[in-house]
C-alpha positions in Angstrom: 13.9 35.7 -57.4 17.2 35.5 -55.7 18.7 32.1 -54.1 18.8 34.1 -50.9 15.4 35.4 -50.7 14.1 32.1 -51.7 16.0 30.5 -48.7 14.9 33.1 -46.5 10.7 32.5 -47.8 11.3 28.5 -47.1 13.2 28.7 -44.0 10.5 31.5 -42.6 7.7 29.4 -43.2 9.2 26.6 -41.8 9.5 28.7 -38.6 5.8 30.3 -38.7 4.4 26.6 -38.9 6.4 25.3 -35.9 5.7 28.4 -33.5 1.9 27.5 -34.7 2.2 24.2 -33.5 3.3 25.1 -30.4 1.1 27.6 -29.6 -1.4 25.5 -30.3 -0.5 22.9 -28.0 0.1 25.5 -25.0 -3.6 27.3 -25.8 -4.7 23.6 -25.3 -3.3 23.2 -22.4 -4.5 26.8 -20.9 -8.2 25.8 -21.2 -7.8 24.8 -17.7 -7.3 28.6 -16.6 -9.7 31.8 -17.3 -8.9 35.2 -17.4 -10.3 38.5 -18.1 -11.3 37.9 -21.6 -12.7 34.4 -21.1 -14.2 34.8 -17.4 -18.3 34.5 -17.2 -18.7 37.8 -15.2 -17.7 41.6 -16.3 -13.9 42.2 -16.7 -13.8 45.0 -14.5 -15.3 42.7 -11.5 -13.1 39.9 -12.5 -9.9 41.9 -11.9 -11.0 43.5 -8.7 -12.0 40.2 -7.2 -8.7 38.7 -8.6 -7.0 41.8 -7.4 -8.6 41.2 -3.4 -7.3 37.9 -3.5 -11.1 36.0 -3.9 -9.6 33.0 -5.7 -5.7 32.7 -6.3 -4.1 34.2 -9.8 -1.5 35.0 -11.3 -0.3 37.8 -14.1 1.4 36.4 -17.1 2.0 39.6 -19.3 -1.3 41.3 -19.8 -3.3 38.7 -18.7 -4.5 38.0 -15.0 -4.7 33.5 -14.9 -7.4 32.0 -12.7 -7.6 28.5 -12.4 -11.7 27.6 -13.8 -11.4 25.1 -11.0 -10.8 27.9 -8.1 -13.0 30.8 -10.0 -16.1 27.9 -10.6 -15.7 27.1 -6.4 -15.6 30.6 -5.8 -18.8 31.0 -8.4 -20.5 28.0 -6.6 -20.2 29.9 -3.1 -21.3 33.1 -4.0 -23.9 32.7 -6.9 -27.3 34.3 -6.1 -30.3 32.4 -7.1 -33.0 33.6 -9.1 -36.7 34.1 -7.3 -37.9 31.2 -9.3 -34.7 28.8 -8.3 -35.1 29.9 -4.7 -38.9 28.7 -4.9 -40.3 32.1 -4.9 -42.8 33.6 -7.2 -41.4 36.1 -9.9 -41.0 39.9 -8.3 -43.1 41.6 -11.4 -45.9 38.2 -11.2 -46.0 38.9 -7.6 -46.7 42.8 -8.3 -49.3 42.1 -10.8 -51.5 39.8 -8.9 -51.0 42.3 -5.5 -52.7 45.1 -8.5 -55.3 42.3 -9.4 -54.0 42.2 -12.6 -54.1 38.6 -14.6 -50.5 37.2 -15.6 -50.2 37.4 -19.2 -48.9 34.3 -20.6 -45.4 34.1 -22.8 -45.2 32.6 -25.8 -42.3 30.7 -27.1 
């Protein structure tokens, strides 16, 4: 192998591990923010809320950047609550004793 190339292999490594380092320390930084990919809901609803202006964002390349602290507060305020968190009975329990039918008990 030629002197050159052999430079060339060294110094290129040396660059591949340095960009690795820092794009390791600006993905740790970035788990303060979602985005389409990461987000808890579907990504199509993410962007269109983003889009509206539901919680503030921003674009960086391909990537719309939510804040988790402003898309959790908006999560917080417009979560819906299960029958059995609001205190309700279950819709399809409800149905079957209305029928006279016996709940059939899950197991596991």
């Amino acid at each position: 192998m030629s002197e050159l190339r052999k430079k060339i292999q060294e110094a290129s490594a040396r660059f591949a591990n340095e960009l690795c380092d820092a794009l390791e320390s600006v993905v740790a930084k970035d788990t303060d923010y979602l985005n389409q990919n990461t987000a808890p809901i579907r990504k199509r609803k993410f962007l269109a809320l983003a889009k509206a202006g539901a919680f503030p964002s921003r674009k960086e390349g391909q990537l719309v950047l939510v804040r988790r602290e402003d898309f959790e507060r908006w999560l917080a305020k417009h979560a819906r609550l299960t029958p059995a968190q609001q205190g309700e009975k279950d819709p399809e329990l409800a149905a079957a004793e209305r029928l006279g039918l016996a709940p059939v008990k899950r197991v596991g």
